[in-house]
C-alpha positions as CSV (number, residue, x, y, z in Angstrom):
1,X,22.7,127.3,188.9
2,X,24.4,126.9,185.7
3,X,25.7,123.9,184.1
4,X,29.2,125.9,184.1
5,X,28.7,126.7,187.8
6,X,28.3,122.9,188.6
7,X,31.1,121.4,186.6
8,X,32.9,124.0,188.5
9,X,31.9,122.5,191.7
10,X,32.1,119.4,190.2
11,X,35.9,119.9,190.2
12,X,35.9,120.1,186.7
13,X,35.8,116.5,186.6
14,X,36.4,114.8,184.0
15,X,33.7,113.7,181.8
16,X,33.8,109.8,180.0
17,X,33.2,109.1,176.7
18,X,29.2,109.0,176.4
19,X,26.9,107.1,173.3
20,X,23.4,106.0,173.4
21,X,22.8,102.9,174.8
22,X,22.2,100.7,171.1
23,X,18.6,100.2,172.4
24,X,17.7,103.2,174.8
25,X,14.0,103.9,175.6
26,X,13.2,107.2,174.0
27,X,10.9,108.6,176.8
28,X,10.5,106.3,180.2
29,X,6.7,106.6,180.3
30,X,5.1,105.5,183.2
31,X,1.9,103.7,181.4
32,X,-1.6,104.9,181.9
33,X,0.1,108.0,183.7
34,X,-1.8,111.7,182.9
35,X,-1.1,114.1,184.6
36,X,-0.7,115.3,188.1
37,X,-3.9,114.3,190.2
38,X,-5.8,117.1,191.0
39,X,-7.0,115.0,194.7
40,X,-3.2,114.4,195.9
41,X,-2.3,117.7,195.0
42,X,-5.0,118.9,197.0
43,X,-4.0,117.1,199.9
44,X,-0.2,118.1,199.7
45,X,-1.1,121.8,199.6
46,X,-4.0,121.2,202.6
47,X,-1.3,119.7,205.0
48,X,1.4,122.3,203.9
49,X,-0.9,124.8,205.1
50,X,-1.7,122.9,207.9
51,X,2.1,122.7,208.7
52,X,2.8,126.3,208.0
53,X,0.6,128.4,209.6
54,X,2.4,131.4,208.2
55,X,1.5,130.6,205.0
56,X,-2.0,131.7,205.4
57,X,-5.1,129.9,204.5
58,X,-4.5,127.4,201.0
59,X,-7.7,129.0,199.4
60,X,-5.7,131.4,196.6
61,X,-2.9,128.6,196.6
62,X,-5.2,125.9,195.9
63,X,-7.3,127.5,192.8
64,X,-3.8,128.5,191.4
65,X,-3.4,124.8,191.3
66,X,-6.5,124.1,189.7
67,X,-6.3,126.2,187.1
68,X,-2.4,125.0,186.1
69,X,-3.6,121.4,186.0
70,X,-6.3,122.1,183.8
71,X,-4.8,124.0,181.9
72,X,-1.5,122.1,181.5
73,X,-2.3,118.6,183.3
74,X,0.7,119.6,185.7
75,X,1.7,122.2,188.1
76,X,4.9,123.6,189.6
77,X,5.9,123.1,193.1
78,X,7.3,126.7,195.0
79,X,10.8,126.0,196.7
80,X,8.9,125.9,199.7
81,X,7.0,123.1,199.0
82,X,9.1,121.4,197.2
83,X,11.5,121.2,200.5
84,X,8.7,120.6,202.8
85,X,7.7,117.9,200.3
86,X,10.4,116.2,200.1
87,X,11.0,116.4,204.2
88,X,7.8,114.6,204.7
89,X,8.2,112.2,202.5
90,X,11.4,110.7,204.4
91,X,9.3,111.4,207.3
92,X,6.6,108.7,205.4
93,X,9.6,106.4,204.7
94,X,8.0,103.3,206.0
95,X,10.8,101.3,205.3
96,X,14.0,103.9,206.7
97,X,14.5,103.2,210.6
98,X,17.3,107.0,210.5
99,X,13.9,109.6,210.3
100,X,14.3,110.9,213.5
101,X,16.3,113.6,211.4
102,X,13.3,114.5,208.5
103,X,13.7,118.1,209.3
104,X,17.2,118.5,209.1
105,X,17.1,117.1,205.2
106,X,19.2,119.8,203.0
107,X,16.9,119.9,199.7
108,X,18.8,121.0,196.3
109,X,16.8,122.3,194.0
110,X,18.0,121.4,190.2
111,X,14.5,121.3,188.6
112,X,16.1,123.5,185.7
113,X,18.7,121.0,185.0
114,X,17.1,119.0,182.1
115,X,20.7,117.6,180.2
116,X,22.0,114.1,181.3
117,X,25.8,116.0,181.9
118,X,24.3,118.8,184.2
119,X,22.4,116.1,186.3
120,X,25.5,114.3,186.1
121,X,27.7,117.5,187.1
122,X,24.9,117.8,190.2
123,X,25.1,114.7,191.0
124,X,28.8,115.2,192.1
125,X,28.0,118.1,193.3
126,X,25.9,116.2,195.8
127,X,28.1,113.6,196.9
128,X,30.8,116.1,197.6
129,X,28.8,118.5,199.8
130,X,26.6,115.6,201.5
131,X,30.1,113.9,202.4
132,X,31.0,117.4,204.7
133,X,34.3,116.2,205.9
134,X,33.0,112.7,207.2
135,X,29.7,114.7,208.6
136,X,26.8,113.4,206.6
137,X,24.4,115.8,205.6
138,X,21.1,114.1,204.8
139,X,20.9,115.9,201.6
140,X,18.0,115.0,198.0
141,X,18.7,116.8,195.1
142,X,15.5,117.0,193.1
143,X,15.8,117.2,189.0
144,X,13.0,118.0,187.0
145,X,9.5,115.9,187.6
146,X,7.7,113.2,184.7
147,X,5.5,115.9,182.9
148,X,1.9,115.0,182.1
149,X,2.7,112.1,179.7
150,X,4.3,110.5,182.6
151,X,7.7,111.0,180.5
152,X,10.6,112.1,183.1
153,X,14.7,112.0,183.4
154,X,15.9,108.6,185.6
155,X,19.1,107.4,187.2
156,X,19.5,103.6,186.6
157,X,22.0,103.3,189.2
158,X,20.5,101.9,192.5
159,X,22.9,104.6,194.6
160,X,25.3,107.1,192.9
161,X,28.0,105.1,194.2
162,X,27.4,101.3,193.6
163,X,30.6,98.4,192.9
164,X,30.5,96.6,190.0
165,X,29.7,92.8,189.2
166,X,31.9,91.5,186.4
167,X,30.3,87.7,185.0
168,X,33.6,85.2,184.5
169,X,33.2,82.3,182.0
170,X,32.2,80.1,185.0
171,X,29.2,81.8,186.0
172,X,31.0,83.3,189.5
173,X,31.0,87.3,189.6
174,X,34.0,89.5,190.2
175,X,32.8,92.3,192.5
176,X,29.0,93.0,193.8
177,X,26.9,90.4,192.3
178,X,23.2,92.7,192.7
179,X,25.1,94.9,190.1
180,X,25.8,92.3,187.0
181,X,22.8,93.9,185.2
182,X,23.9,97.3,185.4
183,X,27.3,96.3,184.8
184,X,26.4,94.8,181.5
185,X,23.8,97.9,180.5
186,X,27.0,100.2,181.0
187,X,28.8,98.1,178.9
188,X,26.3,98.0,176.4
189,X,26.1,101.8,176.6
190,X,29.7,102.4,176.0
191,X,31.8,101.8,179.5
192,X,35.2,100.1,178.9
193,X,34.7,99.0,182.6
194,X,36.7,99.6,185.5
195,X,40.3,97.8,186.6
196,X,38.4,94.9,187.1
197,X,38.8,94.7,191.3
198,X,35.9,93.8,193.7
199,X,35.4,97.1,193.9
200,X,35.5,99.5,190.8
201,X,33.2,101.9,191.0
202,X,30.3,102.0,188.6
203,X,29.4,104.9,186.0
204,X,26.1,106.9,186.4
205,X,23.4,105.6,183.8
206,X,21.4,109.0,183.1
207,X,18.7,109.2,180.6
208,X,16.5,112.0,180.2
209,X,13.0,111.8,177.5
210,X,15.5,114.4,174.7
211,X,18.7,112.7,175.2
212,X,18.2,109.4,175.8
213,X,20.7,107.2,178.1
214,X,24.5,108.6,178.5
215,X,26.9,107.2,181.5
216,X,29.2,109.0,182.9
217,X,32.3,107.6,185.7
218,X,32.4,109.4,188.7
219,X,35.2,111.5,190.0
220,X,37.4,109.0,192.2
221,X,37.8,111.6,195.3
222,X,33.9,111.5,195.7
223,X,34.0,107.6,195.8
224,X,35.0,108.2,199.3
225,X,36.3,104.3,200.2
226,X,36.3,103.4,203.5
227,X,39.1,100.4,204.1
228,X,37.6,97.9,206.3
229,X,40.0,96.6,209.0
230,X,39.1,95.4,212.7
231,X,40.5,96.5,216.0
232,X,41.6,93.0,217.3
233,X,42.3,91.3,214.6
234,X,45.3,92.2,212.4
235,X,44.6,90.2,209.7
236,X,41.8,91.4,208.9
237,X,42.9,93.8,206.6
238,X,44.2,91.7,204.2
239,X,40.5,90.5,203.2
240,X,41.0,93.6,201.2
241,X,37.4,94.8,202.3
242,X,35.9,98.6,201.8
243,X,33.1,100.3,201.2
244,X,32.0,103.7,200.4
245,X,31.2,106.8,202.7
246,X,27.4,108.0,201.5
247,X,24.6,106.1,200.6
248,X,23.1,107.7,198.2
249,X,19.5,106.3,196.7
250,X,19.6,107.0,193.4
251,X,16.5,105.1,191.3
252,X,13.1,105.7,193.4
253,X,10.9,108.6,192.5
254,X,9.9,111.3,194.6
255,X,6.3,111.9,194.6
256,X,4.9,115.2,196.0
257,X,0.9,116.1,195.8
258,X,0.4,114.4,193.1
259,X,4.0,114.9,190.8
260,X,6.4,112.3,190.2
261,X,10.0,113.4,190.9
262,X,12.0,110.8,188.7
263,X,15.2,111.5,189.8
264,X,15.8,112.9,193.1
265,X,18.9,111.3,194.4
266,X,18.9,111.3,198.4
267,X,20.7,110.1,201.7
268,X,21.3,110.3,205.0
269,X,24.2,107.7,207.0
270,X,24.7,104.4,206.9
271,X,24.0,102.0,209.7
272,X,26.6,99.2,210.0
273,X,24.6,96.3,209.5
274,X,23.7,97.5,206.0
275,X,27.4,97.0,205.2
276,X,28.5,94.1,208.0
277,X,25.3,92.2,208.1
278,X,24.0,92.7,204.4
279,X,26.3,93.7,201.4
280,X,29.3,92.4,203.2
281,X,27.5,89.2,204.3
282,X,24.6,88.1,202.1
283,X,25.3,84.6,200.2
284,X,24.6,86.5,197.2
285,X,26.6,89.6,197.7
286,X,29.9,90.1,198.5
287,X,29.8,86.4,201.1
288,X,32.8,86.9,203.2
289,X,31.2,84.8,206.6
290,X,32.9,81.8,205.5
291,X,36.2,83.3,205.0
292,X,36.1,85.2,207.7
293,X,35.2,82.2,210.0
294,X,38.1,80.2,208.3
295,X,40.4,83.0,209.3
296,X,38.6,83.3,212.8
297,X,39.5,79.0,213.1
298,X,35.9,78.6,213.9
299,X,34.4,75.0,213.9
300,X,32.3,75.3,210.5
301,X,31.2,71.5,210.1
302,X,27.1,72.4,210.9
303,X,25.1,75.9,211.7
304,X,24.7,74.7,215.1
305,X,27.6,75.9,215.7
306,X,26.7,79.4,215.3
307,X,30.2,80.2,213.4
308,X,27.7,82.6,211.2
309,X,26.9,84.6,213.9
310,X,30.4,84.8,215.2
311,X,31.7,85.8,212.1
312,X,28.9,88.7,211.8
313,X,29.9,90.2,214.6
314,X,33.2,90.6,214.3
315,X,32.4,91.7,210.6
316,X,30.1,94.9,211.9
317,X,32.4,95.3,214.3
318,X,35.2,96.1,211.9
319,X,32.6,98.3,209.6
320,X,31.9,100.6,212.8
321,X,35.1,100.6,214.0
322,X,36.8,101.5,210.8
323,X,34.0,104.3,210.2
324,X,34.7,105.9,213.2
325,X,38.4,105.5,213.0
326,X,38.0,107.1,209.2
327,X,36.3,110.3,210.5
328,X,33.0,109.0,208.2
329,X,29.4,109.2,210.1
330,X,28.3,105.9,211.3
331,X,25.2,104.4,213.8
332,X,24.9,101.3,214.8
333,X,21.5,99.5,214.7
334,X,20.9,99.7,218.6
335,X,21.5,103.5,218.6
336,X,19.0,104.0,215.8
337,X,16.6,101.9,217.2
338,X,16.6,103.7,220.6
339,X,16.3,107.0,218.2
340,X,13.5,105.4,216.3
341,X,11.1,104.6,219.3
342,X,11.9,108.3,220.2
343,X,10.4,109.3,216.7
344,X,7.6,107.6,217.4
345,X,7.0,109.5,220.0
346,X,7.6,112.8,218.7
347,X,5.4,112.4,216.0
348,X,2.6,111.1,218.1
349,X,2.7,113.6,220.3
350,X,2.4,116.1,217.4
351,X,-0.8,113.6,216.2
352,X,1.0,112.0,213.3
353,X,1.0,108.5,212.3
354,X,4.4,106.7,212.0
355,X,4.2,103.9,208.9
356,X,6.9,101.6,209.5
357,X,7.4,98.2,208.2
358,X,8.7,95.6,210.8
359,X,10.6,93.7,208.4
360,X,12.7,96.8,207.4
361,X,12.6,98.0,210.6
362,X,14.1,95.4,212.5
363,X,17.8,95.2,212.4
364,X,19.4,92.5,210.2
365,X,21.7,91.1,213.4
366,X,21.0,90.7,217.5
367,X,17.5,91.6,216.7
368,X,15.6,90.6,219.6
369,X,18.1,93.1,221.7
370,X,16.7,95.5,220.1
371,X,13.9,97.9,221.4
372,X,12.5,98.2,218.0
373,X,11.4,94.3,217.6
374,X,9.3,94.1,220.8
375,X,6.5,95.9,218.9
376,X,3.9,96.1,216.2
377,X,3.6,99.5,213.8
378,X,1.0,100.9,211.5
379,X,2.0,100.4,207.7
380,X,0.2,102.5,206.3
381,X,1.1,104.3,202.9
382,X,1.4,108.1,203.3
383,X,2.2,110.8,200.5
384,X,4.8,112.0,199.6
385,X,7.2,109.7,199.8
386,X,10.0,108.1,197.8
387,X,8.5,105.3,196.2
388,X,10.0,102.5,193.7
389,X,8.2,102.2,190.4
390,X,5.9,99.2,191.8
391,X,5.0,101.1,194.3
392,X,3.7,104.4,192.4
């Protein structure tokens, strides 16, 4: 697709002012990085063999492989591996309790888009057809890989849609406190910042190895805010509280056999905790327990108490109610972890292993009434997978 064709799908959006950041890295290397290794790409093609039977034996496949990584210390991926890649690695996702779903991941493929405005434009693009009228689509679009140098295009942004985190004079933050660095690297790249609310929405930080680091603000329509009010209790609405439709991971790297996919922005739907019992909740996020216990008139003089559990209910049950009530896709954490066990299951029966990380795994609230606590699970690394840059 073109870069016209996605500004067009984009809306035509309009497009902020961009500059260099004053002290951009020219290339995001990954250090020691050289090439695509010619083992995991041997393995990746193996099991996508092994997966598609119609594919024929991986013999011809293989020595083209080879030959391209000798020859250029890379390779390229066909659109059918790339999407079978990218399936399995959310399949792999240790740490993601929603991949009863791998299969049904839409995969865009933008590996021709190399300019920080037609990522950008893509980028939109994504969030408006993943949102689907409130239907989350688990969707990834995949931009071009690091090349042998280790060199590739990143999104700073943790998600495409993140809230600023403005620092005041007395060291308290306006907004999303996890986002006062990124805040400040926009600022430093050229953002004039938002209104200055809670919840402004944050530019996108591209930077590909030619153009360095641009940022761009996103459309408000794809925002997609989700008011937070609770069925029971009227005021509850005048907290102010929202939060945004699709979570979109934006900053971990796709790795497929052996290639590093540096940007490959993916989601699927939220679960309510991660709003009600995490970036609503945590101390050092957005905190709202204790003024939601004030408002509640709950005894607050010791945690014995239990006013913080009190008040974290009826926090997730205002996210999942407002959700629902929104038309936006929701699950709650005892519904996913029913699906979960059922995943296991599925994949054992096909002979698969199931990484899964118990800390990540484990809902954040009423986590002993869950079925996914009462067990241990293999955590195990598997490729592909969407990794963070520690991990790769």
């Amino acid at each position: 697709m073109t870069e016209a064709r996605a500004h067009r799908l984009a809306g035509g959006a309009p497009v902020a002012p961009v500059a260099p950041a004053p002290a951009a890295r020219p290339a995001l290397p990954s250090p020691g990085r050289r090439g695509a290794d010619p083992a995991a790409a041997e393995e990746f093609i193996r099991l996508f063999h092994a997966e598609h039977p119609g594919a024929g034996r991986p013999g011809r496949r293989l020595a083209e492989v080879r030959a391209s990584i000798a020859e250029h210390g890379t390779y390229r991926h066909t659109l059918a591996e790339l999407a079978f890649g990218a399936r399995v690695a959310w399949r792999n996702s240790k740490k993601c309790i929603g991949r009863l779903y791998w299969k049904s991941l839409s995969v865009r493929d933008c590996r021709h888009v190399t300019t920080p405005l037609g990522m950008y434009l893509h980028c939109v693009s994504h969030l408006r057809l993943t949102f689907n009228g409130g239907r989350i689509r688990p969707m990834v679009t995949v931009f071009p890989p690091a090349g042998p140098d280790g060199a590739g295009p990143r999104i700073h942004n943790e998600q495409l849609v993140r809230y600023a985190g403005y620092r005041r004079p007395d060291a308290t933050v306006i907004g999303d406190p996890s986002s006062v660095a990124l805040t400040d690297a926009a600022g430093a790249a050229g953002w004039h910042g938002g209104r200055g609310t809670a919840f402004d929405p944050l530019p996108l930080l591209i930077e590909t190895p030619e153009a360095g680091l641009r940022v761009f603000d996103l459309p408000p329509e794809v925002v997609r805010n989700v008011p937070i009010e609770h069925p029971t209790l009227p005021w509850f609405g005048e907290l102010g509280l929202r939060w945004y439709a699709v979570p979109a991971v934006a900053d971990m790297t796709l790795e497929i056999g052996g290639i590093h996919y540096t940007a490959a922005p993916f989601n699927g739907w939220y679960m309510g905790t991660e709003i009600g019992a995490r970036n609503l909740a945590d101390v050092d996020r957005y905190d709202m327990l204790p003024e939601i216990a004030g408002r509640m008139r709950l005894d607050t003089s010791g945690d014995h108490t239990l006013w913080k559990d009190r008040a974290l209910v009826e926090l997730n049950v205002a996210v999942l109610w407002s959700y629902r009530r929104a038309g936006v896709a929701i699950t709650d954490h005892h519904t996913e972890s029913s699906r979960f066990l059922l995943h296991i299951r599925r994949e054992e029966r096909q002979g698969r292993r199931v990484p899964a990380d118990w800390s990540w795994i484990v809902p954040p609230m009423s986590a002993a009434t869950t079925a996914v606590f009462h067990r241990y699970y293999d955590e195990t690394d598997l490729r592909p997978n969407y990794l963070r840059e520690h991990e790769r």
